[in-house]
C-alpha positions as CSV (number, residue, x, y, z in Angstrom):
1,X,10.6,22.6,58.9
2,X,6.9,22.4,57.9
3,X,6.1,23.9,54.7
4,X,2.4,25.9,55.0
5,X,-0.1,24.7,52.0
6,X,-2.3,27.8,52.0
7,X,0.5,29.9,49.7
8,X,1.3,26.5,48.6
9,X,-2.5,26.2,47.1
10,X,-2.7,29.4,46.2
11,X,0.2,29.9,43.7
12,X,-1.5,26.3,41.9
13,X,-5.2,28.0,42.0
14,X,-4.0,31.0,40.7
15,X,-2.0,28.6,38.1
16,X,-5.1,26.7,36.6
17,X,-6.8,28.6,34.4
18,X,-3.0,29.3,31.8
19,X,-2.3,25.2,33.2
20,X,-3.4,23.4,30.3
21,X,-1.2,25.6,27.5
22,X,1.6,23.8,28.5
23,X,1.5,20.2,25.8
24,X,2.2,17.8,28.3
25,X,-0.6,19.6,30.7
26,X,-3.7,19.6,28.7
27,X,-2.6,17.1,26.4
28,X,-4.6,19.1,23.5
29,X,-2.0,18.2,20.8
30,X,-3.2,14.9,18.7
31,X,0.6,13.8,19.0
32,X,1.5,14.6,22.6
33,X,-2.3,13.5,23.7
34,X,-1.6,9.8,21.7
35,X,2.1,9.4,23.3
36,X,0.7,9.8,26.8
37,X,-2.4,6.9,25.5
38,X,0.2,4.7,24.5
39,X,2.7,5.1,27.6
40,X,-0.3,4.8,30.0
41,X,-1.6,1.7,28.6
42,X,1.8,0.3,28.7
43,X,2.3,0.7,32.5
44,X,-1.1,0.1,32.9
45,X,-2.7,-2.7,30.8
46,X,-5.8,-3.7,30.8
47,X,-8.7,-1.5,31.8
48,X,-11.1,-1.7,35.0
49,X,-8.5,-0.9,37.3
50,X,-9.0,1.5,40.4
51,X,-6.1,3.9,40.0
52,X,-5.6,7.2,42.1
53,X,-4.3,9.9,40.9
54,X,-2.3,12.1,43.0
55,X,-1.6,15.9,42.5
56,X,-4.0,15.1,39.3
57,X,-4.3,19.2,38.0
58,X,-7.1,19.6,35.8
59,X,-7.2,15.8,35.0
60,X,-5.6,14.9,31.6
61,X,-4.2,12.0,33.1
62,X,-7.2,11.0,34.8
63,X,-9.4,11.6,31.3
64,X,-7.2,9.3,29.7
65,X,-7.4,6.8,31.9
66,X,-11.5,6.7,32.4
67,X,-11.2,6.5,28.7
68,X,-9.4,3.4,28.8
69,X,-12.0,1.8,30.9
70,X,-10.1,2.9,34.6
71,X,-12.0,3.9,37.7
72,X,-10.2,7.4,38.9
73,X,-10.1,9.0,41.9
74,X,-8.1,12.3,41.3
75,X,-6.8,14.7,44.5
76,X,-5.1,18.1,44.0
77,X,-4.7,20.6,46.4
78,X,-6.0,23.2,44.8
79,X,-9.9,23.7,44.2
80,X,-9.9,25.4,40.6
81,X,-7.3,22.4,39.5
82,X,-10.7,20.1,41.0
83,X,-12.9,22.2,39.0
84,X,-11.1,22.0,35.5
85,X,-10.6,18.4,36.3
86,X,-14.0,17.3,37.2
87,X,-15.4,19.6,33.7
88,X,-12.8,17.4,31.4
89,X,-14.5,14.4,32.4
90,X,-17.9,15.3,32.4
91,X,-17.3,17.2,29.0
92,X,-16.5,13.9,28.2
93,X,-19.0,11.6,29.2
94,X,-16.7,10.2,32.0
95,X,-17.0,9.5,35.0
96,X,-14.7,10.3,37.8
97,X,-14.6,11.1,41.1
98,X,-12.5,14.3,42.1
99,X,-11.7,15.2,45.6
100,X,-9.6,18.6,47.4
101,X,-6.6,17.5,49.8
102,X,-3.1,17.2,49.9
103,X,-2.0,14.6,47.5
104,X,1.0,13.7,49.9
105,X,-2.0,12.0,52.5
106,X,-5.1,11.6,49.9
107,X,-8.5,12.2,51.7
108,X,-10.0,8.8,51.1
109,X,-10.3,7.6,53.9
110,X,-10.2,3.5,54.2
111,X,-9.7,2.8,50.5
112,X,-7.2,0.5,48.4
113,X,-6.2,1.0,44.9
114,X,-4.6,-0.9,42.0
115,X,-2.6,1.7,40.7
116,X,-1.4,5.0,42.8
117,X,-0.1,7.6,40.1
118,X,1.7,10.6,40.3
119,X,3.2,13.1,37.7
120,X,5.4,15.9,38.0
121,X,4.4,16.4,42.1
122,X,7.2,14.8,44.5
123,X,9.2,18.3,44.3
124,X,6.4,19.9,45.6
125,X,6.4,18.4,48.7
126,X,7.4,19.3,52.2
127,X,7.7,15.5,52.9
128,X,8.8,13.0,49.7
129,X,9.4,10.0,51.7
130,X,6.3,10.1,53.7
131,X,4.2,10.7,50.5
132,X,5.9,7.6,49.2
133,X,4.9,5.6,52.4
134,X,1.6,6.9,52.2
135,X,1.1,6.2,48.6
136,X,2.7,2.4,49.3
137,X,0.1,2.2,51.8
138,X,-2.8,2.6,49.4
139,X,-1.9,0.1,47.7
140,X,-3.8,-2.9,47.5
141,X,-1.7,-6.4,47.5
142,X,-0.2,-6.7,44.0
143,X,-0.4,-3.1,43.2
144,X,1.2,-0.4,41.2
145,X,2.8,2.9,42.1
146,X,3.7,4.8,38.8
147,X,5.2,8.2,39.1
148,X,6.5,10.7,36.5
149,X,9.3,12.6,37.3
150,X,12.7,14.6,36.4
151,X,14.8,17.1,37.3
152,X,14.7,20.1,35.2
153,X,17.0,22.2,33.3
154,X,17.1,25.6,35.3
155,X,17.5,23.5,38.5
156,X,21.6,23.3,37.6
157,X,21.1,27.3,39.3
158,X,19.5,28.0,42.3
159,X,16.0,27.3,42.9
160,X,13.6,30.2,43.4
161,X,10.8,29.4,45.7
162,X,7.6,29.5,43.5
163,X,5.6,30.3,46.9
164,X,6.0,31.6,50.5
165,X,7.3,28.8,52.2
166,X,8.6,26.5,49.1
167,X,12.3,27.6,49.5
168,X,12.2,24.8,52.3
169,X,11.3,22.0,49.9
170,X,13.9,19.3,49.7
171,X,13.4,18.3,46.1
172,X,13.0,21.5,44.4
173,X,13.7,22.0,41.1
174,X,12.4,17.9,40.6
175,X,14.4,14.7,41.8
176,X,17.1,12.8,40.0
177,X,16.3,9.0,39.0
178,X,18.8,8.2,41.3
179,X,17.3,9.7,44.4
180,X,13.6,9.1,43.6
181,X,14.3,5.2,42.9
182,X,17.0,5.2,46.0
183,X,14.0,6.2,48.4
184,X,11.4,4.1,46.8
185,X,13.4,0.8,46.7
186,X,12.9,-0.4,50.8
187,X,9.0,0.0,49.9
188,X,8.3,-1.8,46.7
189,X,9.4,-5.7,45.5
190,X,9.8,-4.5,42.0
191,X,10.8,-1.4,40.4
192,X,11.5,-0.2,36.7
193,X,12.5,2.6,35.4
194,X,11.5,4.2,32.2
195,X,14.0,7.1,30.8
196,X,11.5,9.4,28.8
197,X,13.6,12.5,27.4
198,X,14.0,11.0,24.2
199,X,10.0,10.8,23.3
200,X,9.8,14.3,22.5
201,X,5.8,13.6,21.7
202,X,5.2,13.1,25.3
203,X,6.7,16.7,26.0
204,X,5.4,18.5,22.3
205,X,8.9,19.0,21.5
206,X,12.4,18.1,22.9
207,X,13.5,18.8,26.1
208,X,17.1,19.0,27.5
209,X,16.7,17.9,31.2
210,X,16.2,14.4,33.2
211,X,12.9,13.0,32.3
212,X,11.4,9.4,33.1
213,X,8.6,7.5,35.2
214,X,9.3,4.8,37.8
215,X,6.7,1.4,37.8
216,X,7.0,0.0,41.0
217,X,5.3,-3.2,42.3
218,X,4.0,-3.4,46.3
């Protein structure tokens, strides 16, 4: 059944402006915001890469990695996500370039990237396995998929949609390691996976659910 992203968009609109209080979302704690440095350039080292990030929110991620010398393309379905997003970066100096769509089929058009990230978004989505396929496809020759991932705590009871429509999501609640890697395997040469509940820095304190990132190589 197809899930409609107008209620979907809404509910993350309406979610922007309190988004950022979480410490992993606006990354404004020295600690959690130096974890995510370090973790980040250890998937991704180097700097000049072209890396999209999908589902970006208000751009931590992506301001991290224009700081580390990374062209970023960031796409969030939401418009006041975009417009937090594209004010980090030019607070900063940085440049990136910030566009409105549904992360699961960005709207770019023709182009190829080095890197395709994506954090906490695959339970979101009407459609996981397509979104991996897409995001495979955007790949250029050689390149990296890197997504972020768990399966929360309160998912163990049932899952309350968060918005009209959501209650027909097939990974809601988040995604196991299991299932998330099991999906990805036929589409990548290379995969590793990263367990990450035990860095409570990246979370600003511990957490008691599944937590870890996948590195996959096209």
């Amino acid at each position: 059944m197809n899930t409609p992203l107008d209620p979907i968009a809404t509910y993350w609109n309406d979610a922007a402006p309190a988004f950022d209080r979480e410490p992993d979302h606006g990354l404004r704690d020295r600690a959690t915001r130096l974890a995510w440095q370090r973790r980040l350039a250890q998937w991704l080292p180097g700097d000049g890469l072209d890396v999209l990030d999908v589902g970006c929110g208000t751009g931590s991620l992506s301001l991290l990695l224009a700081e580390a010398g990374h062209r970023v393309t960031g796409v969030d379905l939401a418009p006041a996500m975009i417009d937090r997003a594209r004010e980090k970066l030019a607070a900063a100096g940085l440049e990136g370039h910030f566009l409105v769509g549904d992360a699961s089929r960005p709207p770019t058009g023709a182009a190829h990237y080095d890197v395709v990230l994506s954090r906490h978004l695959v339970w979101t989505l009407p459609d996981p396995p397509a979104a991996l396929r897409e995001w495979t496809a955007r790949l250029r020759p050689g390149g990296r998929l890197l997504l972020v991932e768990g399966r929360w705590g309160e998912a163990d009871a049932p899952v309350e949609p968060y918005a009209p429509g959501a209650e027909h999501l097939p990974w809601a609640g988040g995604v196991p390691a299991a299932t998330l890697t099991a999906a990805l395997r036929p589409l990548v040469r290379d995969l590793r996976l990263h367990p990450l509940e035990s860095e409570t820095a990246l979370w600003g304190g511990p957490v008691h659910d599944e937590r870890y990132a996948v590195l996959a190589r096209l």
